[in-house]
N, C-alpha and C positions, 0 to 999 in steps of 0.2 A: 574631714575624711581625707585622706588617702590613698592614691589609687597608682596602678602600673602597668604600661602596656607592655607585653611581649611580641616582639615584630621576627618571625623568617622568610626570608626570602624563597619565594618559591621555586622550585625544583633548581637550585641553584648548581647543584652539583652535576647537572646537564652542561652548563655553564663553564664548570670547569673540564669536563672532561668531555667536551667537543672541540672547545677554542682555549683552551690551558689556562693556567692559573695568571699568568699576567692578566688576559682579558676576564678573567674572574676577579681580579683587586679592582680592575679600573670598573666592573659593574659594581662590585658593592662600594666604592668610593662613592661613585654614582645617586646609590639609593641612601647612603647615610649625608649625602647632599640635601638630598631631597629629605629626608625624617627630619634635619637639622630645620629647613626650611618651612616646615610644618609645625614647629612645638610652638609654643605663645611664650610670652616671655618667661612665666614660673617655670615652665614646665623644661624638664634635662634628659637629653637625650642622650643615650648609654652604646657605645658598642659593647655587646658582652664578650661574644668567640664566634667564629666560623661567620658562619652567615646570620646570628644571632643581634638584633636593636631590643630595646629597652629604652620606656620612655616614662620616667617618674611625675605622675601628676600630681603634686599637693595641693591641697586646699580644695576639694573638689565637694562644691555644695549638694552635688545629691550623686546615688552613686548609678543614676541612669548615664550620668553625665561622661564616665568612662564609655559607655558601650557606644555614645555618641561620636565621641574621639576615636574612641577604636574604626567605627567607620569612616571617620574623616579619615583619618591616614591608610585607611586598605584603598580608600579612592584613590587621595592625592597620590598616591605611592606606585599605581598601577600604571607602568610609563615605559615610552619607548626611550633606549639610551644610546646613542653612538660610543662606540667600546672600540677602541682597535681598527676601528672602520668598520664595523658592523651594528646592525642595525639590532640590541637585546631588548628583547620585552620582560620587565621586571614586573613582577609581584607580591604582596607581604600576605602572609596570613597572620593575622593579629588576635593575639587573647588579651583579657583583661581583668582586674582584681580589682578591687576596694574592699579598703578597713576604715576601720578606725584610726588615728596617727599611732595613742598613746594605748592601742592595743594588739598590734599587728608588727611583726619582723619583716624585712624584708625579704629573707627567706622565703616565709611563708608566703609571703607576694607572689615571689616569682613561681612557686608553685603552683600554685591557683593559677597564673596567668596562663601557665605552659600548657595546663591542663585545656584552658578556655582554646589557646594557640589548634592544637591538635583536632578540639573539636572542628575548629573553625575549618583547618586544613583538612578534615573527612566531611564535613558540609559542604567543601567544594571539589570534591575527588580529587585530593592533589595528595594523597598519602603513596598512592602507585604510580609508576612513570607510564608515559604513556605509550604504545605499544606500537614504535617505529623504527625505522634501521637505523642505525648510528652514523652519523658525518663521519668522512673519513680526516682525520685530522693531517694534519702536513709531516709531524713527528710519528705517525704510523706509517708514513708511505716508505718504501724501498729508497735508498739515500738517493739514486738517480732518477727512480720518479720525482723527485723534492726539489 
């Protein structure tokens, strides 16, 4: 069997749009640090786009064995980063697929995975942001305030 985790990083786009997109690359440099850190030797660890990982398991003798992985990496994954001089707390919401090798697309992987991802992300109420006044960033302020 074959199996695929789908990793996003959580409410990342806070991220960006409190402390700008430099200290958004050096977080997700950060967490695909960390995913890299995490895979076992078979296993390939994918940036797809945005804040989007991907991490192909083949050979996966049963296919509990994914949901297991998947928890390993939403743990390992959950971490505090210095970014810029700032102190981010990063976290993945992870879905996961298994097939067959010699009957399954990867397509349809990542499908399934996204699907399991979103679950995962509304079993932890991370689909809405949470309900606080916005930082003021440095590039919002009046040029003399800066």
């Amino acid at each position: 069997m074959v199996g695929l985790l789908l990793c996003d990083v959580d409410r990342f786009k806070l991220i960006n749009d409190r402390h700008g997109h430099r200290t958004g690359d050096l977080a997700l440099r950060a967490v695909a640090a960390d995913l890299a850190g995490c895979c076992r030797d078979a296993e390939v660890p994918i940036r797809l786009q945005g804040d989007e990982f991907a991490v192909l398991l083949p050979h996966l003798p049963e296919v509990r064995d994914a949901e297991a992985r998947a928890r390993e990496f939403r743990t390992a994954l959950a971490r505090t980063h210095t970014c810029d001089g700032l102190l981010l707390e990063t976290s993945v919401s992870v879905g996961a697929a298994v097939d067959t090798a010699t009957a399954t697309t990867l397509s349809a992987l990542l499908g399934w995975a996204d699907g399991r991802m979103y679950g995962d992300k509304r079993a932890r109420h991370l689909t809405a942001l949470p309900i606080t006044p916005a930082a003021t960033r440095l590039r919002d302020l009046p040029r003399e305030a800066a």
